[in-house]
Wavefront OBJ file of the C-alpha trace (Angstrom):
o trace
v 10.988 -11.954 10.168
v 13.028 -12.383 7.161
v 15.681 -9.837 7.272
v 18.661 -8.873 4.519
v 21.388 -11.075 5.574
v 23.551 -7.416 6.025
v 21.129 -6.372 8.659
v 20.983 -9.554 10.539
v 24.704 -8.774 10.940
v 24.649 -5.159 12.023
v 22.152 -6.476 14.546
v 24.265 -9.498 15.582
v 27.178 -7.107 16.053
v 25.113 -4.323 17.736
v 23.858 -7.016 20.297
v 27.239 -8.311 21.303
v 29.034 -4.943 21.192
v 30.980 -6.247 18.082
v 32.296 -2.958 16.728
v 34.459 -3.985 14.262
v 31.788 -6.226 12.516
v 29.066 -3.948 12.879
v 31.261 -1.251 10.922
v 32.132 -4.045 8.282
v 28.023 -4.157 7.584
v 28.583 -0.930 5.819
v 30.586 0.534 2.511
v 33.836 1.977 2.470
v 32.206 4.837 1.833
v 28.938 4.984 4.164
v 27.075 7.807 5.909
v 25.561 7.573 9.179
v 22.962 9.743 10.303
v 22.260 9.721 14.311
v 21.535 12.059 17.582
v 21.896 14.941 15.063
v 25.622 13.750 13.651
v 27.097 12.501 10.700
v 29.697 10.190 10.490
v 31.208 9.294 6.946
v 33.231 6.458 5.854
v 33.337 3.076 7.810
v 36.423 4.244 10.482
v 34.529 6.797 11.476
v 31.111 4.659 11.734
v 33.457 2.109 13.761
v 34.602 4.957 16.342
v 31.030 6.093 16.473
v 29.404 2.445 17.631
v 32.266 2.392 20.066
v 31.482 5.305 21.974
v 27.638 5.166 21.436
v 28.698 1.018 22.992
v 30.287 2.453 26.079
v 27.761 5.111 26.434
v 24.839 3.482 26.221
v 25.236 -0.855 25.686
v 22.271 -0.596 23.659
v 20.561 -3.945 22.618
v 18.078 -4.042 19.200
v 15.536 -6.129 19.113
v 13.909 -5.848 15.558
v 10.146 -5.557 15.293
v 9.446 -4.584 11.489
v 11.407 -4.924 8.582
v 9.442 -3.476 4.949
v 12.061 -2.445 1.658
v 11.255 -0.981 -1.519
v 14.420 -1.320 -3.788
v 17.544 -0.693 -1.755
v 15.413 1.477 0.498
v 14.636 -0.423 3.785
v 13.448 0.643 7.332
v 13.626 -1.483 10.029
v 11.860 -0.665 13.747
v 13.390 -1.994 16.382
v 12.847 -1.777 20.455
v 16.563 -0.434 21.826
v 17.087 -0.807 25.382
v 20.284 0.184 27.294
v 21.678 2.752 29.819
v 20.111 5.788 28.247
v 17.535 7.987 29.733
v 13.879 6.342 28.334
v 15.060 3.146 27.789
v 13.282 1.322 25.815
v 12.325 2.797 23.133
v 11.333 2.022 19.184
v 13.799 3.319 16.720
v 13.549 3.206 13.180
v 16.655 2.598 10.939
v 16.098 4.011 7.400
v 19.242 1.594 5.183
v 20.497 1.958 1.517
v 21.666 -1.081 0.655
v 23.962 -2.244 -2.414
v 25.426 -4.764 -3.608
v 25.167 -6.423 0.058
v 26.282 -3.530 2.098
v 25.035 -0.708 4.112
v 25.758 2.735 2.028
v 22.975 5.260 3.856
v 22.117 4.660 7.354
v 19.638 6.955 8.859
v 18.265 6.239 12.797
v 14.874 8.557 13.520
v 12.540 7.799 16.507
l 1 2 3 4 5 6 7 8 9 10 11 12 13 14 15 16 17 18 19 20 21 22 23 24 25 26 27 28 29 30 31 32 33 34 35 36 37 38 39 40 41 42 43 44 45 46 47 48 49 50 51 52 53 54 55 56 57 58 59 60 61 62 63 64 65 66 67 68 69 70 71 72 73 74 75 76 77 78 79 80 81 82 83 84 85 86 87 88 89 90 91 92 93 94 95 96 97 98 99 100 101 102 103 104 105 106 107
């Protein structure tokens, strides 16, 4: 699967618990929708992954990758300590100029 090399990253750091260089995947000025919250700006998308890393050590393992401009979903089987583990996300991405500006995670 030939994936942006952005998302590569964000899955690299997502599989090795890497907060810091998953939050450097996105723009200064992200948004990140998930579990019904939104977290804005890239220090609060870095505290986010840190909790939802010690919460749940969730692993992606992408499946499906289609974009139409800077609109991009990727599914992906998560696995970790949450209740129904594993199960297929989908990750809806803006992406500009090389970095994540929208982030969206839906089931």
């Amino acid at each position: 699967m030939n994936l942006p090399k952005v998302i590569t990253d964000l899955v690299d750091a997502q599989n090795n618990f890497n907060s810091n260089a998953y939050a450097n995947c996105f723009s200064e000025t992200a948004v990140v929708l998930d579990e019904g919250k939104t977290h804005n700006g890239r220090p609060e998308i870095q505290h986010w992954i840190e909790e939802s890393n010690e919460k749940y050590k969730s692993l992606m393992e992408p499946l499906e990758y289609t974009e139409n401009g800077t609109s991009s979903i990727l599914s992906a089987t998560c696995s970790g300590t949450f209740p129904g583990s594993p199960i297929t996300l989908k990750f809806h991405f803006d992406i500009v100029d090389g970095q994540i500006q929208h982030l969206k995670v839906t089931d």
